[in-house]
NURORO-914327 format. One line per 2 residues: their letters; for each residue x, y, z of C-alpha. Coordinates in Angstrom, 1 decimal. Example, Ala and Ser with C-alpha at 12.3 -4.5 7.8 and 13.67 -1.06 7.14 Angstrom:
<pts>
as) 12.3,-4.5,7.8 | 13.7,-1.1,7.1
</pts>
This chain:
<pts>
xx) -8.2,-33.8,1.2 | -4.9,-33.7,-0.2
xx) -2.8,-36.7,-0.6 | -0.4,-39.0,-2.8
xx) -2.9,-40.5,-5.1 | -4.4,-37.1,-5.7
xx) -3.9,-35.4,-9.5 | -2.9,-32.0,-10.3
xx) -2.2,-29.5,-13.3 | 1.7,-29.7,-13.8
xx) 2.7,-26.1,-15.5 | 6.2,-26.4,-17.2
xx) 7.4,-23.2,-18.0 | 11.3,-24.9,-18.3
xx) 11.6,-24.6,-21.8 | 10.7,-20.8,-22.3
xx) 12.2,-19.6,-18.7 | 14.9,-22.3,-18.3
xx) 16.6,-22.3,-14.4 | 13.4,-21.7,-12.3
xx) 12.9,-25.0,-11.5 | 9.1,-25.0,-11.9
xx) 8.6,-28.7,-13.1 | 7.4,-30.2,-9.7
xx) 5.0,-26.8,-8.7 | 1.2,-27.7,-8.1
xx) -1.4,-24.9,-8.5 | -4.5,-27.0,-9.3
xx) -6.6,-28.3,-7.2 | -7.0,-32.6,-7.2
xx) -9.6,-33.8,-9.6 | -13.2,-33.8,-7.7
xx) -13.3,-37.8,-7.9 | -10.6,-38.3,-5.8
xx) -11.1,-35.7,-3.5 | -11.9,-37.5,0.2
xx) -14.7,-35.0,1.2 | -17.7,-34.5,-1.1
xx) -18.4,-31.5,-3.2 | -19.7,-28.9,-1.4
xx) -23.1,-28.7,-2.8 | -23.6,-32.2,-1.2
xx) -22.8,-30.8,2.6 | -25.4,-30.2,4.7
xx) -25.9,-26.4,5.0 | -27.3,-23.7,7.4
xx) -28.7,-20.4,6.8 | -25.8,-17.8,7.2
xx) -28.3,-15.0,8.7 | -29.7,-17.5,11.6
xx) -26.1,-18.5,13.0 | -22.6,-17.6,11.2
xx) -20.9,-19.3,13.9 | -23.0,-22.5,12.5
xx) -21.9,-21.6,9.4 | -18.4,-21.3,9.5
xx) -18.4,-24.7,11.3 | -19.9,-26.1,8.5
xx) -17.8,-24.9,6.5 | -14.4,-26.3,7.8
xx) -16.1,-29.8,7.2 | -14.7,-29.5,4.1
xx) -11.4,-29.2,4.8 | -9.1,-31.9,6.6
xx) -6.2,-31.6,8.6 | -2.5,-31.8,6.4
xx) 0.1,-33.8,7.5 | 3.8,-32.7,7.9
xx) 4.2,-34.1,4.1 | 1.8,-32.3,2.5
xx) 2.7,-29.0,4.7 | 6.0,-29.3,3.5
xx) 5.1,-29.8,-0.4 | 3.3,-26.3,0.0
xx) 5.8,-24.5,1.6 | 8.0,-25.7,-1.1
xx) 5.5,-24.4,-3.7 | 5.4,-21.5,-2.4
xx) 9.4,-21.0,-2.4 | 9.5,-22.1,-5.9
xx) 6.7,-19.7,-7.3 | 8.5,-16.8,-5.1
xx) 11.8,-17.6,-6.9 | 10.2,-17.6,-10.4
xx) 8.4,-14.3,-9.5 | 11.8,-12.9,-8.6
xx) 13.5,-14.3,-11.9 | 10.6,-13.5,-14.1
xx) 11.3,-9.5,-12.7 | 15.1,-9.6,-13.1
xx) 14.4,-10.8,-16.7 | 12.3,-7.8,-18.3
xx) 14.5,-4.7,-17.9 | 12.6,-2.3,-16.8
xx) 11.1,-4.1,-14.0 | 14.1,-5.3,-13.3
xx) 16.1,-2.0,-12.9 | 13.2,-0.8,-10.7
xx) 13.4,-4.0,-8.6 | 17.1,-3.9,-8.1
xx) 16.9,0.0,-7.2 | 14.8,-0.9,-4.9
xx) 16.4,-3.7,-3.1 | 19.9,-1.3,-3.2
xx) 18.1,1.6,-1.5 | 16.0,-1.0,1.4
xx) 19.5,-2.1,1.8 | 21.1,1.4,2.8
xx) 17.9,3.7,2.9 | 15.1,1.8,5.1
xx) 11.5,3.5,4.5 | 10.9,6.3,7.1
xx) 7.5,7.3,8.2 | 8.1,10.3,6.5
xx) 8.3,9.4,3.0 | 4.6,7.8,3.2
xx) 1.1,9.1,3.1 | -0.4,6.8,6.6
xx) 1.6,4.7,9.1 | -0.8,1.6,7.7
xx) 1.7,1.9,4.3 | 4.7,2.7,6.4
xx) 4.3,-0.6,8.7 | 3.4,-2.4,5.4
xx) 6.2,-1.6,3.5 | 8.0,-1.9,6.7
xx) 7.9,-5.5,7.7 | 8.3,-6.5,4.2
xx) 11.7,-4.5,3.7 | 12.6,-6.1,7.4
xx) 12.0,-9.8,6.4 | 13.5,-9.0,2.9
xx) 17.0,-8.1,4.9 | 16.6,-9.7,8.5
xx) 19.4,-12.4,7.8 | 22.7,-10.8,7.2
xx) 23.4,-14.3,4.9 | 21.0,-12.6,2.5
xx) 22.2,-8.9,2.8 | 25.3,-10.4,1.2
xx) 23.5,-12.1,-1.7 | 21.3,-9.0,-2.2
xx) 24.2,-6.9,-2.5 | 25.6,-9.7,-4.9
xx) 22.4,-9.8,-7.0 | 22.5,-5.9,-7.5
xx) 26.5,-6.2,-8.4 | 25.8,-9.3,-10.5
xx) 23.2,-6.7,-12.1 | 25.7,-4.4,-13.0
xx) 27.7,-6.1,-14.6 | 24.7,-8.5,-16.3
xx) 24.0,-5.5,-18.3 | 27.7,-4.4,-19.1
xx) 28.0,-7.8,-20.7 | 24.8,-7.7,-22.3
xx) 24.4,-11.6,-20.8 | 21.7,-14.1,-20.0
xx) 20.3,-13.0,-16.1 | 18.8,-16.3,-16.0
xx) 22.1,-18.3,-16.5 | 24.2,-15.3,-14.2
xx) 21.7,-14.6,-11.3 | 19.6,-17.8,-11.3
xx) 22.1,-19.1,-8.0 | 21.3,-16.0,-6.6
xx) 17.9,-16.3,-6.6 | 17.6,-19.3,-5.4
xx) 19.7,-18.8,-2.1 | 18.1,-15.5,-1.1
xx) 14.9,-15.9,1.0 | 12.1,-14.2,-1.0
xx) 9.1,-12.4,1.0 | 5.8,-13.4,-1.0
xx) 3.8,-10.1,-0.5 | 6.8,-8.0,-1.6
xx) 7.2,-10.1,-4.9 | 3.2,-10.7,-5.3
xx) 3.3,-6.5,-5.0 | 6.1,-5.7,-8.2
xx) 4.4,-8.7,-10.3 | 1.0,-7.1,-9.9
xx) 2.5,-3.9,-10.6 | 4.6,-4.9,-13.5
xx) 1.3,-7.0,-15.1 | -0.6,-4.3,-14.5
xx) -3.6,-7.2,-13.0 | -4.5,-4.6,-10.1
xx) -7.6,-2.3,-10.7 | -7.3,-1.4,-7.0
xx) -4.2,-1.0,-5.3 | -3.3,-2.4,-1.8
xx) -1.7,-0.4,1.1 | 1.7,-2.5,0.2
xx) 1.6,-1.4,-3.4 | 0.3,2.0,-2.7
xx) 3.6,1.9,-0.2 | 5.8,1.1,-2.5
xx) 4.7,3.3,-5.0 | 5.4,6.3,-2.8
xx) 8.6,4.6,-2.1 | 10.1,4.9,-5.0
xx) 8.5,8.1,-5.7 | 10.7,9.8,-3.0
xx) 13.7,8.6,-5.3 | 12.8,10.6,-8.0
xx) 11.8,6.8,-9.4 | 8.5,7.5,-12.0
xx) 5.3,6.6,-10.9 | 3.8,5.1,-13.8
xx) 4.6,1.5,-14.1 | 5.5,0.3,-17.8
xx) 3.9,-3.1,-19.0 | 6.6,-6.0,-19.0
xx) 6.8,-8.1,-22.0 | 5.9,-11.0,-19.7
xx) 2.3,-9.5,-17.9 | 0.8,-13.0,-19.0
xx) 3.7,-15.0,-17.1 | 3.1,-12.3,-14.0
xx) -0.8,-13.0,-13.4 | -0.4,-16.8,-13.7
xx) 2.5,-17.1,-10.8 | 0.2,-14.4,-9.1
xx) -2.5,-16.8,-9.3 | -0.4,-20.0,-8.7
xx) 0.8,-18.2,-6.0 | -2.5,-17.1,-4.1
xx) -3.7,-20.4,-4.5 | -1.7,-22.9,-3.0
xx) -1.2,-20.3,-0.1 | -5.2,-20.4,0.1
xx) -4.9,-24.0,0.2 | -2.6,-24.2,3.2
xx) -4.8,-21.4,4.8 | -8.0,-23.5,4.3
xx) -7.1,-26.7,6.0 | -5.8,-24.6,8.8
xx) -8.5,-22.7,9.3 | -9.6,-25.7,12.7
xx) -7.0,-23.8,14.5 | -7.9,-20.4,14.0
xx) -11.4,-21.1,15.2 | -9.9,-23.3,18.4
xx) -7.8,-20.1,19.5 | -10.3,-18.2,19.1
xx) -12.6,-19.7,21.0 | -10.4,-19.6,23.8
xx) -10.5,-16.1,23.8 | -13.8,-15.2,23.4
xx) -15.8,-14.0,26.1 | -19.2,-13.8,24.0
xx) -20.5,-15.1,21.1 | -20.3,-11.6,19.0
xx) -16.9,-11.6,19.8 | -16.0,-14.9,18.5
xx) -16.8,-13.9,15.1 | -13.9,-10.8,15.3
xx) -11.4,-12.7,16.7 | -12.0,-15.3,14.3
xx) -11.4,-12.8,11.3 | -8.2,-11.2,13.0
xx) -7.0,-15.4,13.6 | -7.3,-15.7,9.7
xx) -5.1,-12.7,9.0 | -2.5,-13.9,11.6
xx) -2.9,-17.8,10.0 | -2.7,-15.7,6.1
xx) 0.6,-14.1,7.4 | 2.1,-17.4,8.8
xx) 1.5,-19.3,5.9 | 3.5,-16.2,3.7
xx) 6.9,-16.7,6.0 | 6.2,-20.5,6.8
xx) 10.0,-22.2,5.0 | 10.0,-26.0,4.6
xx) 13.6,-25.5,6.0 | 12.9,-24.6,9.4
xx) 11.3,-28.7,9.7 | 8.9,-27.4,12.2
xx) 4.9,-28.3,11.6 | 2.9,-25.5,10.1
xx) 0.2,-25.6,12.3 | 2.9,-25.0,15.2
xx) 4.5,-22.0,13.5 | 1.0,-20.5,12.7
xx) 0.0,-21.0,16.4 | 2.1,-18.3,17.4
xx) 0.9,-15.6,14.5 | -2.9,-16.4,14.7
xx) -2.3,-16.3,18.8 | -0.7,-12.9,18.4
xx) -3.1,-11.3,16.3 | -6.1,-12.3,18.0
xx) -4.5,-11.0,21.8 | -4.0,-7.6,19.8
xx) -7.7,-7.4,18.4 | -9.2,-8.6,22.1
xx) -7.3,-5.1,23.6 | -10.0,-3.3,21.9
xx) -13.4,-5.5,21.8 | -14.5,-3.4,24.5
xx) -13.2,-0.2,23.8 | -14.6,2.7,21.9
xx) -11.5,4.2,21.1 | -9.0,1.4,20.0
xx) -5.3,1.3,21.2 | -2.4,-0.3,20.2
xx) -0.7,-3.4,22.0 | 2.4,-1.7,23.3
xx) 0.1,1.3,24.7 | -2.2,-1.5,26.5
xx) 0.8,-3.3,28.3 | 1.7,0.5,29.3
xx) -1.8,0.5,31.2 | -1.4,-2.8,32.3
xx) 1.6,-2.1,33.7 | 0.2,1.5,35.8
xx) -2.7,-0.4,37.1 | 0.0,-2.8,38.6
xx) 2.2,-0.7,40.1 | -1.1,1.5,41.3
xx) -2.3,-1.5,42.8 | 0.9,-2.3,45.2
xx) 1.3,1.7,46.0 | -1.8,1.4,47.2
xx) -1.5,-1.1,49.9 | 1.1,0.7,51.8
xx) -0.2,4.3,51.2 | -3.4,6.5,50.8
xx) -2.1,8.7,47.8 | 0.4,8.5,45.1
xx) 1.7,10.8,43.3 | 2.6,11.4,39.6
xx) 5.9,12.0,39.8 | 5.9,9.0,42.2
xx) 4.7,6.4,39.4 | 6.6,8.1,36.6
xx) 10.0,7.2,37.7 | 8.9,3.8,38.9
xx) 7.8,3.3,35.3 | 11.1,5.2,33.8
xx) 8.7,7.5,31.7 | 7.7,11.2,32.0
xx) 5.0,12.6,34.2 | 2.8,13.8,31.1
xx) 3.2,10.2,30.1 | 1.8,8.9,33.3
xx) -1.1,11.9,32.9 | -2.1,10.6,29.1
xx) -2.1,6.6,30.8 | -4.4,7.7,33.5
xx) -6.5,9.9,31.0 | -6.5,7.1,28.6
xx) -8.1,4.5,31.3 | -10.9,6.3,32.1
xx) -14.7,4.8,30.8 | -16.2,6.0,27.8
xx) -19.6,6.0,27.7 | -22.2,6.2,24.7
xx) -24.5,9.3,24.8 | -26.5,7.2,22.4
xx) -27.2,4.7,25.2 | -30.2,4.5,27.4
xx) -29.7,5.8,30.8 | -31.5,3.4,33.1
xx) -33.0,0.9,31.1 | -34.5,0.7,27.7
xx) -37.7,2.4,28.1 | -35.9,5.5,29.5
xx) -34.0,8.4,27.5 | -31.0,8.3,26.2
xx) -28.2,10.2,28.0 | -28.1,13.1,25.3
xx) -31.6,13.7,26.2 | -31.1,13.4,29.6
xx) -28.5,15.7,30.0 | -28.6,18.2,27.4
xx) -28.2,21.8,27.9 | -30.8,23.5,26.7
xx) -29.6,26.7,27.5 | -25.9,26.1,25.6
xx) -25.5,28.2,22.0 | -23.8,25.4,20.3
xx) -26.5,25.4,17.7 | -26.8,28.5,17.4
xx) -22.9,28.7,16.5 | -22.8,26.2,14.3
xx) -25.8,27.9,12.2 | -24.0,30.9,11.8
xx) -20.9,29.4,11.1 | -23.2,27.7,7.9
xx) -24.6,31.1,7.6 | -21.2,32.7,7.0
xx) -19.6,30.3,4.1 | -23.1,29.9,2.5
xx) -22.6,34.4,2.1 | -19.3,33.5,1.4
xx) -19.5,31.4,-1.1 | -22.3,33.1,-2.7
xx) -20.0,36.5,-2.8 | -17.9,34.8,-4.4
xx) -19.4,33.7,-7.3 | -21.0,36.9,-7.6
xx) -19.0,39.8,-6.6 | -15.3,40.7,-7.6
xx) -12.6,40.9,-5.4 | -13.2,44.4,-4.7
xx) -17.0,44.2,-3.9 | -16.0,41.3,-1.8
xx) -13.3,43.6,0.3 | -15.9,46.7,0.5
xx) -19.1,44.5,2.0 | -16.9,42.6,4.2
xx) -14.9,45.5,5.7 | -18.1,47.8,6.0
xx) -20.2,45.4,8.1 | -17.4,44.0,10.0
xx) -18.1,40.4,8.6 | -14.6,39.5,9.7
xx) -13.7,41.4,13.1 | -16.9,42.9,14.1
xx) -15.5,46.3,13.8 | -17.5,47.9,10.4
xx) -15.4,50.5,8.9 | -16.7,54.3,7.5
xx) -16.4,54.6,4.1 | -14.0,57.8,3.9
xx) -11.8,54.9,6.0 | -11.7,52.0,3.3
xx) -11.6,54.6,0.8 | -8.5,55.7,2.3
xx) -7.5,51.7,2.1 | -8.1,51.2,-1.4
xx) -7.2,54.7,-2.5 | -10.6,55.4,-3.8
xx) -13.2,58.1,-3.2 | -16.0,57.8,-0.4
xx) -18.2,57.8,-3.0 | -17.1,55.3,-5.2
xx) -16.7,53.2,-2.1 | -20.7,54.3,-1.7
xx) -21.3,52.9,-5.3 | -19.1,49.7,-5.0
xx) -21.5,48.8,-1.8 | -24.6,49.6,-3.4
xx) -23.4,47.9,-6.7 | -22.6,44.9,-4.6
xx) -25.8,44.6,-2.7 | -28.0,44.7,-5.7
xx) -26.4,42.3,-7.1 | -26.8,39.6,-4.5
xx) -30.7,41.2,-3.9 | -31.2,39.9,-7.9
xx) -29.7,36.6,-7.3 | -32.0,35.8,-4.3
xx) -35.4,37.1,-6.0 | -34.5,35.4,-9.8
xx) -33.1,32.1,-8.8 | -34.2,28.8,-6.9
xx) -31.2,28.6,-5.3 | -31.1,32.0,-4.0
xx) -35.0,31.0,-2.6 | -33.9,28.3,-1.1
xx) -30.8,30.3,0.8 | -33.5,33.1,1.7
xx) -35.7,30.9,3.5 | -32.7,29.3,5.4
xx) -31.1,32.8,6.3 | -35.0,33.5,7.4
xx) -35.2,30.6,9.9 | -31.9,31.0,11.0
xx) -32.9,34.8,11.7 | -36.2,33.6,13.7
xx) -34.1,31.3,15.8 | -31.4,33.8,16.7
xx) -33.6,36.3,18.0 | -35.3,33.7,20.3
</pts>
C-alpha cells in the first residue's frame, strides 16, 4: 500500500513558519495509480446487515501490512506535526500564554478529581498531563520552555528562533496538542471529553472560558487534519491485528464485534504514543495497548452492571482465596478473608454483594413461550402504583397552585388540608400563623379554591388534569 515509489503532497510551510522542520512531512495519501490494492469500488463487497463480521473482513483487504520503514516514517510524521502544533501555539500570544500557564500549573498543580464535572474528563485530562511530564528529562525542558517564555516576551524576540530547540527535545502528547489547536481554531462544533476537561481546567484558575481566535486558525485546522490523517493511516494497516486479538478472546460471535471496537481504541491510543526512537515495531508496541483494552471490555460482556478492571481482579482474587478456605474448612468468616486480603470487612461484604447474579425481569422464565419473570412474580397486592400516582398527583396540584395562587393562598390550602404532614390546621390556628383574622383566612381558602375550580372547568388543560385526578380517584378507592 504504501511504499518508496509511491507520491505524496509535500506541504512547505518553511518559509512563513521557519524552524519547524516541516519539509519532509506527508499528509496525502499516494496517487490511486500507484497504489498496490485497487480502488475500493473494485473490491468485492457484502451486505453489511447480513454479516458485519464479513464485512469488516472485507474491508481490511484493502489495507496491507507496513514494514518497519514505513512505520517509522509515520511515527516521524507524527513527531514533526506535534512539534509544529506546539510552535504554531507558542507563536500567537494569546494561545500561547494560555498554553504555557497551563503546562506551569500540570507541572506543580496536577488536575484533581475535584476540579472536573465526571471522572471520564478527570482520567482524560489525566493521562494526557501524566505522559506530558512522565520523563523528568522533559520536566526540565518544560520548565525551560515557560522561563524561556518569560523572558521571550521581556525581550519582545522571535519564539521561533528562542524556543524552537525546546520544542523539539520535549516529547509532545498528540491529543493534548490536537485539543488547544482545535480550541485555538475554533474547528470544533462539538467538544470532546479532553477539551471539555481542559476547559474546566483552566477555569478553576480563574483562566476565561472563552477561547479567542488566533491569527493562525487556518494553519491550526490543516496540522489538525495532517495530523489525524497519517495517524488514521497507521491505524488502518493495523487494523489485522486488532481483529486477530480479538478473535482470541471472543467467546461468541456478538462478542467479537465489541471487542473488536474496544481493540481499535487501544490500536488509536498506541499509534498517539508510538516514538520512532524507541526502534521497536509498531505492531509490537500496539500489541500490548489493543491487548489491554480488549481484557478490560471482556470483564463486562456478561455483566449487567459493568465494573472496572481493578475491582474485577479484587473478585478474582476473593473467589481464590474462597476456593482454598474451603478445602480445609466448612465456613469462613468475613473477618477471616478480609485480613487475608489486607482490606476491610465492608470491603469483603460489597465483593461478595457485587458477585452475586443479576437476572433480567424482562426475561422469560422457563422458555419462550412462558411469562416473563415480572409477570410471574409480581405482587399484585403491593401499592407501588398506587404511590407513585399520587406522588404525580401531588406536583401536578403543585404545580398547578403555583401558577395560579400567590404565595399566601398557596400556604393557607396547604396548611388547612394537611397537604404536607397530614395534620390540617383550624383556621383561628393559621390565622394566628400569619397574623390574620379567621375570617380572612376563611376568604383566602375560598378565594383560592375558586380559582383553581375556574381553571379546571375553562381550560383543556385543566380537563385533561380532571379526568386524570378522576381515574386516579377510582383506582384509589379500589
Amino acid at each position: 500500500m504504501l511504499d518508496s515509489t509511491s507520491t505524496y503532497d509535500i506541504i512547505d510551510y518553511s518559509e512563513e513558519m521557519p524552524g519547524l522542520g516541516l519539509l519532509d512531512v506527508t499528509v496525502a495519501r499516494p496517487i490511486e495509480h500507484e497504489r498496490q490494492v485497487p480502488a475500493r469500488s473494485h473490491l468485492p463487497r457484502v451486505a453489511s446487515s447480513l454479516d458485519p463480521i464479513a464485512y469488516f473482513k472485507n474491508e481490511l483487504i484493502a489495507y496491507d501490512l507496513l514494514d518497519a520503514a514505513q512505520e517509522q516514517g509515520l511515527a516521524r510524521q507524527l513527531e514533526r506535526i506535534s512539534q509544529a502544533i506546539a510552535s504554531l501555539i507558542l507563536s500567537c500570544p494569546t494561545g500561547a500564554d494560555r498554553f504555557l500557564l497551563f503546562i506551569e500549573r500540570a507541572l506543580h498543580n496536577p488536575p484533581k478529581k475535584r476540579m472536573l464535572a465526571t471522572e471520564k474528563r478527570y482520567f482524560s485530562l489525566r493521562r494526557e498531563t501524566d505522559d506530558l511530564t512522565a520523563t523528568e528529562e522533559n520536566r526540565h525542558r518544560l520548565q525551560a520552555l515557560v522561563d524561556a517564555r518569560v523572558t521571550f516576551i521581556q525581550r519582545d524576540s522571535e519564539p521561533g528562533k528562542v524556543l524552537r530547540h525546546l520544542v523539539e527535545a520535549i516529547d509532545w502528547p498528540g491529543p493534548l496538542l490536537l485539543a488547544f489547536a482545535r480550541r485555538l481554531g475554533n474547528s470544533c462544533a462539538t467538544l470532546s471529553a479532553l477539551e471539555r476537561a481542559l476547559d474546566e481546567y483552566m477555569a478553576s484558575w480563574d483562566i476565561p472560558s472563552r477561547w479567542p481566535r488566533a491569527r493562525h486558525s487556518e494553519r491550526f485546522n490543516f496540522y489538525i487534519a495532517a495530523y489525524l490523517k497519517v495517524r488514521d493511516t497507521l491505524v488502518k494497516h493495523n487494523l489485522r491485528l486488532v481483529f486477530h486479538i480479538a478473535k482470541r478472546y471472543a467467546q461468541k460471535e456478538e462478542q467479537l464485534l465489541e471487542l473488536i471496537q474496544e481493540g481499535c481504541f487501544g490500536l488509536i491510543r498506541a499509534a498517539e504514543k508510538f516514538r520512532a526512537a524507541s526502534g521497536n515495531r509498531f505492531s509490537t508496541y500496539a500489541h500490548h495497548w489493543i491487548d489491554s483494552r480488549i481484557r478490560k471490555a471482556r470483564v463486562n460482556l456478561e455483566k449487567l452492571i459493568p465494573v472496572t478492571e481493578a475491582f474485577n481482579n479484587e473478585l478474582y482474587q476473593l473467589a481464590l482465596i474462597l476456593e482454598q478456605q474451603t478445602q480445609t474448612r466448612a465456613r469462613v468468616s468475613v473477618v477471616e478473608l478480609a485480613q487475608t486480603m489486607g482490606v476491610s470487612a465492608e470491603r469483603i461484604a460489597l465483593l461478595m454483594q457485587s458477585s452475586w447474579y443479576c437476572l433480567s425481569l424482562d426475561q422469560h422464565a422457563d422458555d419462550d413461550d412462558s411469562p416473563s419473570m415480572h409477570a410471574k412474580y409480581a405482587d399484585p397486592s403491593s401499592g407501588l402504583m398506587r404511590e407513585v400516582m399520587a406522588q404525580d398527583v401531588a406536583e401536578q396540584i403543585d404545580a398547578l397552585m403555583e401558577q395560579l395562587l400567590s404565595a399566601r393562598e398557596i400556604y393557607v390550602l396547604n396548611e388547612r388540608f394537611g397537604r404536607l404532614d397530614d395534620n390540617p390546621k383550624t383556621s383561628e390556628r393559621i390565622g394566628g400563623i400569619l397574623g390574620i383574622s379567621r375570617e380572612r383566612v376563611r376568604q383566602l381558602e375560598v378565594g383560592a379554591l375558586a380559582k383553581l375550580r375556574d381553571f379546571v372547568r375553562n381550560s383543556q388543560a385543566g380537563s385533561e388534569l380532571a379526568l386524570y385526578l378522576h381515574e386516579w380517584q377510582v383506582g384509589h378507592e379500589t
